[in-house]
C-alpha positions, 0 to 999 in steps of 0.5 A: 503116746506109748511106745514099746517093742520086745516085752511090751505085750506084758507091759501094756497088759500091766498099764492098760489094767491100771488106767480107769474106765473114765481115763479123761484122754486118747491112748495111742499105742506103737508096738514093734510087730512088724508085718506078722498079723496080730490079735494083741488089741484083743488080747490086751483087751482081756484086762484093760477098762479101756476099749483097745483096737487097731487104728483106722486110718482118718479116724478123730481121736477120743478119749477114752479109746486106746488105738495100736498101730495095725502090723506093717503100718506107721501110727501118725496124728493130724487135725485130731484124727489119726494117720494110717500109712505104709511110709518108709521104715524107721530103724527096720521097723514100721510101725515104729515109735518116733514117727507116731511122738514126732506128730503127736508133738507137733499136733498136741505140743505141751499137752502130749505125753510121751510114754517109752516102755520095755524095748531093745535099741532106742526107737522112741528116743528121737521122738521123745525129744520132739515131744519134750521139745514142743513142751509134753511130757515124757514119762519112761519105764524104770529099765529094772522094771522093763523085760528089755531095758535098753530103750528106757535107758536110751531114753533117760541118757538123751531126754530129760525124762519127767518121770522114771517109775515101775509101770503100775506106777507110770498108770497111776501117773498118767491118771493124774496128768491126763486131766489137766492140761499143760501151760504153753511152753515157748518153742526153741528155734531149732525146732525146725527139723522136728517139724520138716520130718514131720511133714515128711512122714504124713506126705510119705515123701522126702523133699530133698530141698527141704532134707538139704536144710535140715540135714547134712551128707553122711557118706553113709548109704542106706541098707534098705534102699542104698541110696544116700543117708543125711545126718540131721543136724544137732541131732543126739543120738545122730539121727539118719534120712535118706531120700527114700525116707528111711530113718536110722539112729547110729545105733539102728543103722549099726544094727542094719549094717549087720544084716546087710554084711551078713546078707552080703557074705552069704551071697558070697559065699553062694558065688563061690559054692557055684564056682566051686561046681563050675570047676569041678565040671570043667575038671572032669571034662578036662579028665575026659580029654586027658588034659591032665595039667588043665584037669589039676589046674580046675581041681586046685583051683576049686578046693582054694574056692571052698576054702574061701567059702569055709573062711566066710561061714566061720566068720558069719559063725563068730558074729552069730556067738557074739 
């Protein structure tokens, strides 16, 4: 299992490029592309041993073959064949990493290996966790090897990464473990929650009664549905579900909030322009009725409306610079 976001067209090319024609195990790939069509399985297919395409929801899984998650659809594994769905986002992103690691720990357990290349924020962090959980492996780019190191280094800070290496050398580790299968590892207890959410993803559907075992009430709201945000318990980095079933790390949910003020501001800042014009309308019919006190009202009235509309741009201006 591959995960990777910003800087991994160039990655995959330089991994898949690596791994023989023979590779003895399924490659499952999640690359942030969001819902912008994308011919990537053909491009990286240029270079790469390995046949390279979109997964097809139902499909069995070989080895062998490399699957992407198509655009605007999350990657899962059941039975030995993949998942295809439309469920909620993860981190403002579907695909996205954790969704994919979180099955494929549950399915494939000590035999899974989970991959973490170049990337911003930490999407895959969580899902690497499950995977080291149930016993696999978790193999991570070297974040001075990676375009975008910050998923990486997410990843090293909150697993305990089996690997760290350049991802030519990732390729040639991944041809040496692929043949040989793990010894079982027992499962912790605390498992729990790996495997609820896990059973969420396939049914796309949030039980709350389940939700309320393994999690806690944030007091947080989601950006995306506004709905309440459930903080799962022991989670490290905290880990976010609402009911809906959009899931957030602190970091993602930091980053959403962004966009959910900086959506807030600009509609602010559309209601006062509007205001503004009211005003300005009321004024002049004030004029034409030599209301001259009503017409001074409305005009000062107005300008402290635009000065209030100019404070929200430099402040949406400032948040841009930084």
């Amino acid at each position: 299992m591959i995960g990777t976001s910003a800087g991994g067209p160039d990655a995959l090319r330089r991994l898949l490029k690596r791994l023989p024609a023979d590779f003895p195990a399924p490659v499952l790939v999640v690359m942030h592309v969001g819902s912008r069509y994308s011919i990537m399985p053909r491009i990286l297919e240029r270079d790469a041993n390995l046949p390279v395409r979109h997964a097809v929801d139902a499909e069995p899984i070989k080895p062998g073959v490399v699957l992407m998650a198509p655009p605007d659809r999350h990657l899962l594994v059941e039975d030995g064949i993949v998942r295809v769905t439309r469920g909620p986002k993860e981190n403002f992103s579907r695909p996205a990493i954790d969704p994919l690691f979180r099955s494929a720990a549950l399915y494939y357990r000590e035999n899974a290996i989970g991959v973490i290349l170049t990337g911003l924020l930490d999407d895959g962090t969580i899902g690497l966790q499950a995977i080291k959980a149930y016993g696999g492996l978790a193999l991570v780019q070297d974040p001075l090897d990676a375009d975008e190191p910050a998923m990486p280094r997410s990843a090293i800070n909150h697993v305990q990464v089996d690997a760290c290496l350049p991802v030519e050398e990732l390729a040639d580790c991944l041809v040496q473990l692929a043949g040989s299968a793990s010894e079982q590892v027992p499962i912790a207890a605390y498992m729990h929650p790996i495997e609820v959410q896990g059973r969420f993803d396939l049914r796309q559907k949030t039980e709350m009664n389940a939700l309320s075992e393994i999690a806690v009430a944030s007091g947080l709201t989601c950006p995306e549905c506004h709905g309440s945000l459930w903080e799962i318990k022991g989670s490290n980095p905290p880990n976010f579900r609402c009911h809906t079933g959009h899931v957030y790390t602190a970091q993602g949910l930091n980053t959403a909030q962004d966009a959910v003020v900086e959506e807030a501001i600009w509609a602010a800042v559309r209601a006062l322009h509007e205001k503004q014009m009211l005003l300005h309308r009321l004024a002049a019919s004030a004029e034409a009725a030599n209301q001259t006190a009503v017409f001074d009202e409305h005009l000062a009235t107005a300008e402290n409306v635009a000065r209030h509309a100019e404070t929200l741009r430099r402040i949406i201006s400032r948040g841009s610079d930084t």
